[in-house]
C-alpha positions as CSV (number, residue, x, y, z in Angstrom):
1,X,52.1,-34.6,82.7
2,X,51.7,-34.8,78.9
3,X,51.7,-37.9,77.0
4,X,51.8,-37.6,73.3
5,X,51.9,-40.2,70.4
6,X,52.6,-39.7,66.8
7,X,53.8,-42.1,63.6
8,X,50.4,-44.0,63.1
9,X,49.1,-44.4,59.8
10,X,47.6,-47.2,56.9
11,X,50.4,-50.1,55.9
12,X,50.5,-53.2,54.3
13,X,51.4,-56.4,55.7
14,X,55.1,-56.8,55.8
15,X,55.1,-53.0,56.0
16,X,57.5,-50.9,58.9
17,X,56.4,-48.2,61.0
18,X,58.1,-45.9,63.5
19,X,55.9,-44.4,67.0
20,X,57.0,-42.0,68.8
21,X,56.0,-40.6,72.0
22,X,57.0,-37.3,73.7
23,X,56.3,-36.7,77.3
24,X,56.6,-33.8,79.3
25,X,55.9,-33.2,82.8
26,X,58.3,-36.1,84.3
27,X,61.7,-37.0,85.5
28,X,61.9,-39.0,82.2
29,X,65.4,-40.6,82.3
30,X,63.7,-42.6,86.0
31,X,60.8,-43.5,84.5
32,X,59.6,-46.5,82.7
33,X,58.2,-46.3,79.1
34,X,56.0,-48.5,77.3
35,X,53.2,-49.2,75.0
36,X,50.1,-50.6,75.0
37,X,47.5,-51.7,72.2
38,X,43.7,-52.5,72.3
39,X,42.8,-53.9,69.0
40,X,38.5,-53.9,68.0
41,X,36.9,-56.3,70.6
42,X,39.9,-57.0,72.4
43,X,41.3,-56.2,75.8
44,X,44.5,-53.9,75.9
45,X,47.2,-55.6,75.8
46,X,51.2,-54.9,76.6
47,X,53.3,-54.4,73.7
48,X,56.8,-53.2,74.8
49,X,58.4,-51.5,77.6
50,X,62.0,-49.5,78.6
51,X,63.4,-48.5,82.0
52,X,67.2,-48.4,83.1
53,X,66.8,-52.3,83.8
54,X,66.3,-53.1,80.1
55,X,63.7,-54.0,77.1
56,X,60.6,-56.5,77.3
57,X,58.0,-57.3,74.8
58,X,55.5,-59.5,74.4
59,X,55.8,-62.7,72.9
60,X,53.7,-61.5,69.6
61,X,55.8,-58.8,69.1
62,X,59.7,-59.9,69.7
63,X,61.9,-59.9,66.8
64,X,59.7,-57.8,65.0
65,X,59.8,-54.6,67.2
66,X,61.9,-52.7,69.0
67,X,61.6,-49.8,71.7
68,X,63.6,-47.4,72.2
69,X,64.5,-44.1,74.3
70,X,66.2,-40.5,73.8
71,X,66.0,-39.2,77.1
72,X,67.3,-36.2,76.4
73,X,64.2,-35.5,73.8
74,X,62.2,-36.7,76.5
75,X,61.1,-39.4,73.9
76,X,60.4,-42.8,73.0
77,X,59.6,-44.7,70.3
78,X,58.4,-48.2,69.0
79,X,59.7,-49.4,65.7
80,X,57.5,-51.8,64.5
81,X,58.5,-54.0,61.4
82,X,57.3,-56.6,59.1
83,X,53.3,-55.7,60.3
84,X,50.6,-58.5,60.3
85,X,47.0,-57.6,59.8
86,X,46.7,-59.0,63.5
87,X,48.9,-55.7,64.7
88,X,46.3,-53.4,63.8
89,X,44.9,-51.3,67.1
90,X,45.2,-48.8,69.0
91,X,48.5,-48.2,70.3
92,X,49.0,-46.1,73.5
93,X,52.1,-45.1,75.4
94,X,52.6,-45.3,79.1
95,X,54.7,-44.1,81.7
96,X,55.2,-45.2,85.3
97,X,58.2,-44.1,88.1
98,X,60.7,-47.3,88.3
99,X,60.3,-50.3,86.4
100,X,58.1,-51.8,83.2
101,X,55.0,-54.0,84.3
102,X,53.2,-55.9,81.6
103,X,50.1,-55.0,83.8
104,X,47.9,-52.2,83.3
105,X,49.7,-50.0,86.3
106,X,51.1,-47.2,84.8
107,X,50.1,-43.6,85.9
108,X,50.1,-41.6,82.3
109,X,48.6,-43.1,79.3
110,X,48.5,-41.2,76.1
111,X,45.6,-40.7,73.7
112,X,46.3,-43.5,71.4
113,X,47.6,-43.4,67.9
114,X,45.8,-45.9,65.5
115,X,47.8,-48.6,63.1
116,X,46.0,-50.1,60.2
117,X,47.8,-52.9,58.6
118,X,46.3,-54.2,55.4
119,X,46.1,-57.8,54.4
């Protein structure tokens, strides 16, 4: 199984940004999808996740992103708008067989892309 993210980068606040994340190696279309971030000092934290039963996000992050799938790319992605300093970490995509968790239990975690919002 190969997780891989892409579309991090330097913005300023108020700024939009587009992840994306390409796995290979699963039955994609049954498997739940998310994201994750770890910010410096901080304990990693759920950001948003997809399955066939829907989209959830955390509280910090609703109305301002938005995950979604292509499943026949084999891809997801997390569009992330109107940034706040306070989004900058770490961003990692998951996978998991079945349905989102907000909990750490997923079985493939990606490298990590890194987002840098400017004040």
């Amino acid at each position: 199984v190969r997780i891989v993210e892409s579309g991090g980068g330097l913005v300023q606040a108020g700024g939009s940004l587009r992840l994306s994340c390409a796995a290979s190696g699963v039955t994609f279309g049954s498997y739940a999808m998310g994201w994750f971030r770890q910010a410096p000092g901080k304990e990693r934290e759920f950001v948003a996740g997809i399955s066939e039963s829907g989209t959830y996000y955390a509280n910090s992050v609703k109305g301002r992103f938005t995950i979604s799938r292509d499943n026949a790319k084999n891809t997801v992605y997390l569009q992330m708008n109107t940034l706040k300093p306070e989004d900058t970490a770490v961003y990692y995509c998951v996978s998991r067989p079945g349905e989102v968790s907000s909990r750490r239990l997923y079985d493939y975690w990606g490298q990590g892309t890194q987002v840098t919002v400017s004040s």
